[in-house]
N, C-alpha and C positions, 0 to 999 in steps of 0.2 A: 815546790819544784825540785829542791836540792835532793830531797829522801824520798819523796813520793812518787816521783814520774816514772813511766814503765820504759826508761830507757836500757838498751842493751851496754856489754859492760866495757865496748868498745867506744860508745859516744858518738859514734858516727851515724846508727839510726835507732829507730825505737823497736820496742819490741811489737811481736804478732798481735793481734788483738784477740784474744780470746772469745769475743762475745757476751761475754757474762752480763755486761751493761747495756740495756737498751732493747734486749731481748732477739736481736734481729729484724724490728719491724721498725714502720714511719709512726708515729703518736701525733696524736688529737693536740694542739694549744689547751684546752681543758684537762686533760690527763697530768699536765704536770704541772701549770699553776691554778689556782683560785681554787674553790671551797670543794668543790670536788674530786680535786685531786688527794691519792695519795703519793702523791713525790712532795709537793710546797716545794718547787724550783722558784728561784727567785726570779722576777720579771724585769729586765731592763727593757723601758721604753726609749722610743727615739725621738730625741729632740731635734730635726734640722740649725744644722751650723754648728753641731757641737762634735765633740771629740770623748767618747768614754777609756780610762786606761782602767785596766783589769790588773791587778797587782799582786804580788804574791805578800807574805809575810816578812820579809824584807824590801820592802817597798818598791823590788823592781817592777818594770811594765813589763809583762809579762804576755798581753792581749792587750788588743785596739778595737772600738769600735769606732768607725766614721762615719757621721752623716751629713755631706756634702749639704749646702744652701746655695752654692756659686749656679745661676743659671745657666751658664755656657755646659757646667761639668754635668750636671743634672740633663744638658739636650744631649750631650752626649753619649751619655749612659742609654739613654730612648735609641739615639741613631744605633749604639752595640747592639741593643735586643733587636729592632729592626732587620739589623744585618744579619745577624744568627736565623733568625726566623725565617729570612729569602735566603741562605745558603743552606742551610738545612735542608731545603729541598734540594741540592744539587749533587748535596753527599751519598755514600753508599757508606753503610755502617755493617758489619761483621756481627753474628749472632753475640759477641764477647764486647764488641761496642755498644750495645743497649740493651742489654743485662749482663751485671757485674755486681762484685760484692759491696760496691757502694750504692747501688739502686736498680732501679731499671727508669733508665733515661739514655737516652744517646750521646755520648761523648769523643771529641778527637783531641787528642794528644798534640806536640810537638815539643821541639827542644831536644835537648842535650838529657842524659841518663844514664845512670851507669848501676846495673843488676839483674835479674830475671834471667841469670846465664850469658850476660856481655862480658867479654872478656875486656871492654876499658870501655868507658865513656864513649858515645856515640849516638847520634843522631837516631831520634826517634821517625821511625818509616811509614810512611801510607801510601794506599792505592796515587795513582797519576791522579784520579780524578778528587780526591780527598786532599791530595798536595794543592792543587791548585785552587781549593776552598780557603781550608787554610792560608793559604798566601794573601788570597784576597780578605779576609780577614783583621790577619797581624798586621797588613799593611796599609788598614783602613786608618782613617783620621781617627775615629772615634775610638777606635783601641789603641793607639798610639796615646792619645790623651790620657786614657786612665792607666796605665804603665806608667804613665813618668807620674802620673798623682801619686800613686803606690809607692813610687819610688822617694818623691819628697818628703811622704808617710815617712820613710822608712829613714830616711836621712836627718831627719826632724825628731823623732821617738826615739831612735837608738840609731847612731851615728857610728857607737863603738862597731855594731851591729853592720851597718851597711859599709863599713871600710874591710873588713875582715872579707867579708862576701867579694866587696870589687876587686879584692886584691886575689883572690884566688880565683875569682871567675877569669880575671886578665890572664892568669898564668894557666887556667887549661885550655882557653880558646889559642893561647901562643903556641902552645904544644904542639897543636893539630890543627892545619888548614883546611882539613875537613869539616870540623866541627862549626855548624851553622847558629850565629847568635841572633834570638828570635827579634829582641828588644834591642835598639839600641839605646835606648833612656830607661835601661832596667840590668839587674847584677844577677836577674835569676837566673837560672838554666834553661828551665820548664815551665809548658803552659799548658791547661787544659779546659777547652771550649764543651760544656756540659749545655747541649742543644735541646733537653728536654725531650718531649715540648712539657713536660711537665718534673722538674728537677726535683727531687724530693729524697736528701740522705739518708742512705739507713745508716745506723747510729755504727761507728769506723773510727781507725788510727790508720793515718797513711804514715804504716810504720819504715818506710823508704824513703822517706824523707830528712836531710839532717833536724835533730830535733831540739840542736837551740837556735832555729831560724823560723823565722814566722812562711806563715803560705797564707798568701792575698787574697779573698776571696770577695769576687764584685756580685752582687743580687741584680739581675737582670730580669725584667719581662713583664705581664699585667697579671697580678693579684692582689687580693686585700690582705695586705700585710701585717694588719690588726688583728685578724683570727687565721693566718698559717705562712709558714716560710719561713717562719722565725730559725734560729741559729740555735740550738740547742749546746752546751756543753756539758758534759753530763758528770765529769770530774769535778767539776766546781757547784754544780745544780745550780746552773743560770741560764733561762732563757730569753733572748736578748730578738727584740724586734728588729726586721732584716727589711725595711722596705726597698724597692728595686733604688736603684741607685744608690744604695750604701755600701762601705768597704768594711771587711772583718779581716784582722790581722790577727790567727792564733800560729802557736807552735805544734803544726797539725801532728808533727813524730809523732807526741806521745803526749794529744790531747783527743779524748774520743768527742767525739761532731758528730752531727747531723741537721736534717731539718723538722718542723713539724709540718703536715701535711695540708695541703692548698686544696680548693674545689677540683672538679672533674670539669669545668670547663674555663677552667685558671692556666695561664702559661708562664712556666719559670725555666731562665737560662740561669745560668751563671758563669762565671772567669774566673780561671783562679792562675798565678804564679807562684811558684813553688823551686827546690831546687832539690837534686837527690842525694843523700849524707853521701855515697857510693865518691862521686864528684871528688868530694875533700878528700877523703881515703885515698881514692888515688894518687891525687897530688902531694898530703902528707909521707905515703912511704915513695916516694921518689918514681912516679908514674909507673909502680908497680901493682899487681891485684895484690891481695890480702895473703896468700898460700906461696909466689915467690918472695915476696916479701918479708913472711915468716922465713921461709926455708935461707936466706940470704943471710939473716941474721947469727951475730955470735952469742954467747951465752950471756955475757955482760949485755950486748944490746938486746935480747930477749929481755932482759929484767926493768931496762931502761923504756923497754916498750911498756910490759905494765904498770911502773908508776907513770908515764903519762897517760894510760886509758883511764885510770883514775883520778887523773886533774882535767881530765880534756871536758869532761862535763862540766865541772865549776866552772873554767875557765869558759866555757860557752855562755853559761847561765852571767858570770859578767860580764859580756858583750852585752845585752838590757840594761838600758838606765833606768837610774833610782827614782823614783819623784825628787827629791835632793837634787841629784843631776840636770833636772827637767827644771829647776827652779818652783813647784808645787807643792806646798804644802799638806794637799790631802789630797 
């Protein structure tokens, strides 16, 4: 993670993704592990009730796999995909909501963000009829539930992690009485409700994301999760079994993802919470963008800026606990 991730030299997001990996398309579960593949990606299956940590070479946890056994969280999971599936029909999607660079699936947004030409963090906008999906939605029981699951994830795995996020999420929601908090038992920003009906990623860096923060992503909806849906990483060459109701916790910045491809009359949703590096940037040079913030600067605090663009990634990458930390020996 320290020398290899395609982060920018700022720290605050990752870089564009080139394409180079993954080719632009969805891939077969057979193309990249077992005897006929040429990739030999490694295969994590799912165990119910267990927990996998992904680690880097200094033993931090780096990525989470969850696989939920609590039957409350598990009907819960059934009642989101339900939900999505009747509100989906009530949405109106823009030809750029259901085809985009991460697939063609239909998705809606919400939350807090700051890039794509926002001059400061601000509330992500839809149609009247879209807001009011979305409401009904965030403020259903069953996604209220898995928000705050995500969040005990995140409190539980990396603490350094989830104090650093609450403390800055507190300080831009105080800034602006405008700005709308989705979650209240969550430190993200951002959320985005991937309606399908058939979710399937093409292989991405959501390089606008801060990238030593993990982005939640819940597997929603009915397919057979033993040949497609799987969670591809393709940095690591691990494919890792995604049955619906399970949580994946990577560092989407500048980790490339996808999924591998389900039947034609298979339906996958997914949720994900996320938050935008943009966010912190703000709040780090004193709720200014990037360009008066340069220009504000003296020539001693120009220098002072780049030795901290230069530690601000370390120091992210130690917000992750160690297995040491976690008390785990392997």
């Amino acid at each position: 993670m320290k020398e290899d991730a395609p982060v920018a030299s700022t720290s605050y997001v990752g870089l564009r993704d080139t394409g180079e990996i993954g080719e632009g398309r969805t891939w077969r579960l057979d193309e990249l592990v077992g005897p006929r593949s040429k990739h030999n990606f490694e295969l994590i299956r799912a165990v119910p009730g267990t927990t996998v940590p992904i680690v880097d070479v200094n033993r931090r946890v780096t990525a989470l796999v969850v696989y939920p056994a609590d039957p409350s969280l598990l009907q819960a999971t059934q009642e989101a995909a339900n939900l999505l599936r009747n509100k989906r029909k009530e949405a109106s999607f823009a030809a750029n909501q259901e085809e985009h660079r991460r697939g063609k699936f239909a998705v809606l947004g919400a939350g807090i963000t700051h890039g794509n030409g926002r001059l400061k963090p601000g509330n992500i906008l839809q149609s009247k009829t879209n807001t009011a999906v979305l409401n009904d939605i965030i403020n259903s029981s069953p996604f209220q539930r898995l928000s705050g699951f995500a969040t005990g994830v995140l409190k539980s795995w990396a603490p350094k992690l989830y104090n650093y996020c609450s403390e800055k999420f507190e300080r831009l929601l105080a800034s602006d009485d405008s700005l709308i908090r989705l979650f209240s038992n969550s430190v993200m920003s951002t959320a985005a409700f991937n309606l399908g009906p058939r979710t399937i990623c093409l292989p991405h860096i959501d390089f606008s994301n801060l990238p030593f923060l993990w982005c939640f992503i819940w597997a929603l909806g009915w397919y057979n999760w033993q040949k497609g849906g799987h969670i591809i990483l393709w940095d690591l060459k691990v494919v890792i079994e995604f049955p619906p109701g399970s949580l994946v916790a990577i560092p989407s910045g500048v980790c490339r993802h996808s999924n591998t491809r389900i039947r034609n009359n298979e339906t996958r949703y997914s949720f994900t919470q996320y938050s935008s590096g943009g966010n912190f940037r703000w709040l780090d040079h004193g709720f200014m963008s990037e360009e008066v913030f340069a220009a504000k600067m003296s020539a001693t605090e120009a220098e002072e800026e780049e030795i901290c663009k230069h530690a601000r990634w370390e120091m992210g990458l130690n917000l992750f606990s160690t297995l040491d930390d976690l008390g785990l020996s392997t």
